[in-house]
Residue, then its C-alpha position, 0 to 999 in steps of 0.5 A: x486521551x492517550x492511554x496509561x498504558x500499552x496493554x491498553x491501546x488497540x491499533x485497528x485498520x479498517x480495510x474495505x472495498x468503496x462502499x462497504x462502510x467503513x467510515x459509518x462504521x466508525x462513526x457508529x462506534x464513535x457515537x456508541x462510545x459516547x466520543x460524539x453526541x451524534x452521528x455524521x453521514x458521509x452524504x451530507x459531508x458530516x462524517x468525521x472520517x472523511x473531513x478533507x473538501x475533497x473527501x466531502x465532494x467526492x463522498x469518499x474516504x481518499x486519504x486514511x484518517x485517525x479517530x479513536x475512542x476510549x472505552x472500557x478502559x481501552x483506548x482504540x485508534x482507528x486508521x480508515x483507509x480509502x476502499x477505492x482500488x486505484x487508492x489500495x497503496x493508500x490503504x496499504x501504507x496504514x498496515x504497519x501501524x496496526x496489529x488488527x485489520x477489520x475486514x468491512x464487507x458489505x452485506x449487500x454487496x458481498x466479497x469484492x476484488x479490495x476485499x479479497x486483496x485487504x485479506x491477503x496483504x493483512x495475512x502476508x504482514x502477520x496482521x490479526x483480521x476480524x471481518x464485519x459484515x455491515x449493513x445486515x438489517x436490509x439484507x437478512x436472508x443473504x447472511x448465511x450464504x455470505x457466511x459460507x461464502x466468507x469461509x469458502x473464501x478465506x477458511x473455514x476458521x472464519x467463524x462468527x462471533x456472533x449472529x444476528x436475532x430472527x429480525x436483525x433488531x441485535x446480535x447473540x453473543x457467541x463468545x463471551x456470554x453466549x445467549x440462549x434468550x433469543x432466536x438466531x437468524x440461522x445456526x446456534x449459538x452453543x455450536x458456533x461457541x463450542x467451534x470458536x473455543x475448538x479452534x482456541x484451545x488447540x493453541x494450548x496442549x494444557x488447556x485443551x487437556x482441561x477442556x476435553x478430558x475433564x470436561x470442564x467449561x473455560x472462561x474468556x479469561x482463560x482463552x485470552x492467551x491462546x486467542x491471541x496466538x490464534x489470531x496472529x497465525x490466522x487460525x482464527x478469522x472472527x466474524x461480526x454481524x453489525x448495521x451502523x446505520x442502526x446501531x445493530x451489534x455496535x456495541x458487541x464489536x466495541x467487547x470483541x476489539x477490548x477483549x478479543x483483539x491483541x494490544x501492541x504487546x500481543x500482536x506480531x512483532x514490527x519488522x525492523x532491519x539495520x543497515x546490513x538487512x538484519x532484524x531488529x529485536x525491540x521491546x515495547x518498553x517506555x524506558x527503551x531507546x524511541x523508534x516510531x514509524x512515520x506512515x502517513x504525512x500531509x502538507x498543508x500550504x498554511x500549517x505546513x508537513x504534518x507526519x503520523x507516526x506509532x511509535x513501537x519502542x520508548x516514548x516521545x514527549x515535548x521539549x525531547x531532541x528526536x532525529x529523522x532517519x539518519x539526520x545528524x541534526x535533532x529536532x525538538x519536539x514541541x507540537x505533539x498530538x493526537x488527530x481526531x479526523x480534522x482536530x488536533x488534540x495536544x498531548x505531552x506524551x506517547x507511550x509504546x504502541x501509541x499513535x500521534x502526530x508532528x507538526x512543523x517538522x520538514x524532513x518527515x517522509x513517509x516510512x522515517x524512523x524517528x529515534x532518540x539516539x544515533x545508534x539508530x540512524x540506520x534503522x528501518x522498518x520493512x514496509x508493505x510492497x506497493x503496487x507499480x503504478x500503470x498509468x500516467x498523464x503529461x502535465x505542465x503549467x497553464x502559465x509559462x514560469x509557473x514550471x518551479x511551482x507545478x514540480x514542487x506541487x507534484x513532489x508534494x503529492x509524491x511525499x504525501x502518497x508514494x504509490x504516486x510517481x514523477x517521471x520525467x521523459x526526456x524524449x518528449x520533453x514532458x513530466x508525468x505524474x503515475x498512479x495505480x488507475x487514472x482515478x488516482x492521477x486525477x484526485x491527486x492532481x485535483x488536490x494539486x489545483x485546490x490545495x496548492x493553487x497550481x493550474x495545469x494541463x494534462x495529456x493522454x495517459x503515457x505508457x511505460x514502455x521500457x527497451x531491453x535486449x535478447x541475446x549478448x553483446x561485446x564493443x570497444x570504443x576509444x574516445x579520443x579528443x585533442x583541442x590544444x593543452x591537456x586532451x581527453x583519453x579513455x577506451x572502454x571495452x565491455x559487453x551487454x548480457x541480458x538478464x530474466x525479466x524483473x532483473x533491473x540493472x547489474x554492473x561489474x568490472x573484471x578490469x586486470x592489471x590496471x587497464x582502467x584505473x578504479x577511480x574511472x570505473x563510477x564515471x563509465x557505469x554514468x555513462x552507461x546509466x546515462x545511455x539506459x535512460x536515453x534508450x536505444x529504439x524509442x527513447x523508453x529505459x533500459x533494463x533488464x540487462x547486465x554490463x560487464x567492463x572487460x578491459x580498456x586503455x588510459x593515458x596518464x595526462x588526458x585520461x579524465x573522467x568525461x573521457x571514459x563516461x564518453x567512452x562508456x557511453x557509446x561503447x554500451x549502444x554499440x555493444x546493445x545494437x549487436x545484442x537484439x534490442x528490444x521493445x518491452x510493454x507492460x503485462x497488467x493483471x485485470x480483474x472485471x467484475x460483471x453480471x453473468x449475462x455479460x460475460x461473453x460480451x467481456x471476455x470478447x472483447x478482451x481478446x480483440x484487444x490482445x488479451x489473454x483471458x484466464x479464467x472466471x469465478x461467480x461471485x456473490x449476487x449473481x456476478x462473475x470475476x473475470x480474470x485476465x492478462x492484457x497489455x496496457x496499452x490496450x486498456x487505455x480507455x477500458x474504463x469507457x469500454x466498461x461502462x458501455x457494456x454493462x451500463x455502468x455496473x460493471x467493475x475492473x481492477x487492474x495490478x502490474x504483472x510483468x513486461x513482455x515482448x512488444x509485438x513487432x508491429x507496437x514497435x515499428x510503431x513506437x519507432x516510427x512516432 
């Protein structure tokens, strides 16, 4: 049940690469906490975290669940978010509802690419982090080495909370009651204390006088404030020893996320903008205006959109009149709940700091800000910056007139998962759904087919070619056009400039005196976007480039908005064919995680593929991460590549870095097709 309180509720965010353990973990809390009288296996499609038929037929997290549990008087919402890395967009999206991140790493496997990225996205949005090495009881003898690997990895203030006895049967507190009556599996447990209050009581000039001059103990009690202040600045990074599927150091993580972890009112304060891009000051106050952010939404062909929020200021009951973003009109709250996996437990209220869920609402979209009065409308919340995506497949319908049902069940996935985007190609006639890796397009489109009933075919992934120019360029067109009756008039002269890459598209006007009237200027800039789309080489978007609107000519009768988007046109493709088009190609960065032996193979066949590799680093169990720059069009079946040379053990992650010069022989290619 919801708390009575925001002091009480802890949002925590389970981060994690696939295979770390984050939803046993959960689990194991769960049955420790007495919320589930046995433990589910993700194996056997039993766990609660991963309920969806999809997540129990590919024995995944894919999409983040809500869970929570009440324990020592706390209530602690759980967010897991699915580890695999073309899902990391997924992940990133429960960020903003927490004030913690718990870091799973598995004791096997060591730190991986998710691992390392998880750290760093928490960290850049001010998120408290607590790591938890899972699965220890198999793994005792690496524990150390991970420890120092851990440090080396994300700082030296990354210390253990507690260790694991000699036989990994408990944990030794390090804390709260540190425990001398037990032998450690390695250090001590008065030094890893005695470093912990170090690193807290530099956070307090008074206490730290009281700890060092009078030499006098100080209580968790005392520590609390400083703790907290050492956690959001990442002074701090506790680490916890824990094995769910024996239940080891359960129950001292539950002590560490009541006792050490902020509560909405101690965590950093949520990024809130107005219109204008000013911040926001809100109060976690239940008297205050509402404002809660929706971050995740599920469409269901039976129940309908259903949007989880958290709400950061005010609170929301049933029967209040709430608007969506800048919706004029309210809606009425009347299906307000918590989720608990797959069940759905009512409520009457939530509090400041609070997560629960709407029903029945169809305007809710993933980042809305639900509010109560209209001084709000404007309102947003800074959300994490998501990955580009990479890769794309062509779909259509099996069925000729099931066109309507496929673009619906696509904008669905879309509203459902941003990091998921709809391209339509106009060149090709074809409209590609684009995600971070092909495992993403694929889950999403098998979600398409089951949930929403729509058979589909797809083609080769597409690449996001993008045109632009390398030097400047100046047109004049008049288009003129007389059939009987009022004509068409306009004449447009502009030029074309080209802008660092990353720029996107600027427009300005230094139209004078009158030349064009301002009331064409929209229709030229159509014209010009219109152009833009339709490129000028092969057919990809333009960008990267500036168009200036210098000067021009109207007629008092004729001149008409079709005439200068005409004229706006075709004087850009003009000015663009004198300013040395281009080809772009995207620029990923790839990141391959393979045993030592198999680097040389790797890096070389990077470089046959026009690669540029960047450097190496060992990583744990004897692996290296290689890091390299690659055109994405060279990687398309990389994956395949991959798994031939290492026999399937090896692992690749790839982001976005930027476009580039195609070669000239890609683009006499891509010309030519």
């Amino acid at each position: 049940m919801p708390a009575k309180r925001t002091e009480q509720i802890r949002n925590i965010a389970l981060l994690g690469h696939a295979g770390s353990g984050k939803s046993s973990l959960i689990e194991a809390l769960l049955f420790r906490a007495k919320e589930i009288p046995s433990k589910g296996r993700v194996a056997d499609g039993t766990n609660h975290a991963d309920f969806t038929p999809q997540e129990i037929q590919h024995h995944h997290s894919l999409e983040p669940s809500l869970l929570s549990v009440d324990y020592q008087q706390q209530h602690i919402n759980f967010i897991d978010s699915p580890g695999l890395p073309d899902l990391f967009g997924r992940a990133q999206l429960t960020l903003p509802a927490a004030e913690s991140v718990m870091l799973v790493i598995n004791a096997n496997r060591g730190i991986e690419q998710i691992t390392r990225r998880a750290f760093q996205e928490a960290r850049h949005h001010g998120k408290a982090v607590l790591i938890v090495v899972n699965q220890i009881s198999n793994n005792l003898p690496a524990l150390e080495m991970l420890l120092e690997q851990i440090q080396e990895q994300f700082g030296h203030g990354c210390l253990p909370v507690n260790i694991p006895n000699v036989d990994g049967s408990s944990v030794l507190d390090c804390y709260f009651t540190p425990q001398q009556d037990d032998i450690p599996l390695f250090g001590d447990v008065k030094d890893c204390h005695d470093a912990l209050v170090d690193v807290v009581v530099e956070q307090d000039e008074a206490l730290m006088e009281l700890y060092l001059e009078q030499e006098e103990s100080v209580t968790p009690a005392q520590l609390h404030a400083p703790l907290e202040a050492a956690l959001r600045q990442g002074e701090l990074v506790p680490v916890c020893f824990t094995d769910a599927e024996a239940q080891v150091g359960i129950g001292h993580l539950l002590n560490v996320l009541c006792q050490a972890m902020p509560n909405p009112l101690e965590g950093s304060d949520a990024e809130f903008v107005n219109a204008n891009d000013k911040s926001i000051s809100i109060s976690a106050e239940p008297d205050a205006h509402l404002l809660a952010n929706v971050f995740k939404v599920t469409i269901d062909p039976y129940v309908g959109k259903l949007g989880v929020f958290r709400i950061h200021q005010g609170r929301m009951f049933n029967g209040q009149k709430i608007f969506v973003g800048a919706g004029r009109k309210p809606v009425k709250v009347t299906h307000l709940f918590k989720l608990q996996g797959g069940e759905q437990i009512a409520v009457n209220e939530a509090l400041p700091g609070d997560i629960c869920a709407l029903a029945k609402v169809d305007n809710l979209m993933v980042g809305a800000i639900l509010h109560d009065h209209h001084e709000e409308d404007e309102f947003r919340m800074l959300a994490p910056e998501l990955p580009q995506p990479l890769f794309g497949l062509a779909v259509a319908p099996k069925k000729r007139g099931d066109e309507q049902k496929l673009a619906e069940a696509l904008q669905k996935l879309v509203t459902e998962d941003p990091s998921l985007h709809i391209h339509h190609a106009k060149t090709e006639n074809q409209t590609v759904l684009q995600g971070l890796g092909d495992t993403h397009v694929q889950i999403a489109l098998e979600k398409a087919q089951q949930l929403f009933n729509v058979d589909m075919t797809t083609e080769t992934p597409a690449i996001a070619y993008r045109e632009t120019i390398c030097g400047n360029g100046v047109s004049r067109y008049r288009h003129k056009k007389q059939s009987g009756g009022a004509g068409q008039f306009g004449e447009v002269e502009l030029r074309v400039e080209t802008l660092p890459r990353g720029s996107g598209f600027q427009f300005a006007s230094e139209v004078v005196g009158g030349a064009i009237p301002s009331q064409f200027i929209p229709a030229i800039e159509k014209g010009v976007r219109e152009a833009m789309t339709e490129g000028v080489l092969a057919g990809f978007t333009m960008q990267d480039l500036r168009v200036v609107v210098m000067d021009g000519k109207h007629h008092p009768v004729d001149s008409k908005e079709i005439a200068f988007f005409t004229a706006g046109k075709k004087a850009f493709l003009e000015a663009v064919q004198m300013a040395q088009p281009a080809l772009l190609e995207p620029i990923v960065d790839l990141h391959v995680v393979v045993a030592q032996d198999k680097v040389g193979d790797i890096t070389g066949d990077l470089s046959a593929h026009r690669a540029m590799v960047c450097g190496t680093v060992a990583v744990a169990n004897n692996q290296v991460d290689i890091s390299a720059e690659a055109p994405l069009a060279e990687l398309d079946d990389y994956a395949v590549r991959l798994k031939a040379m290492t026999g399937g053990e090896g692992e690749m992650s790839m982001e976005f870095a930027r476009y580039e010069v195609a070669p000239e022989l890609v683009t006499e290619r891509l010309i030519s097709h």
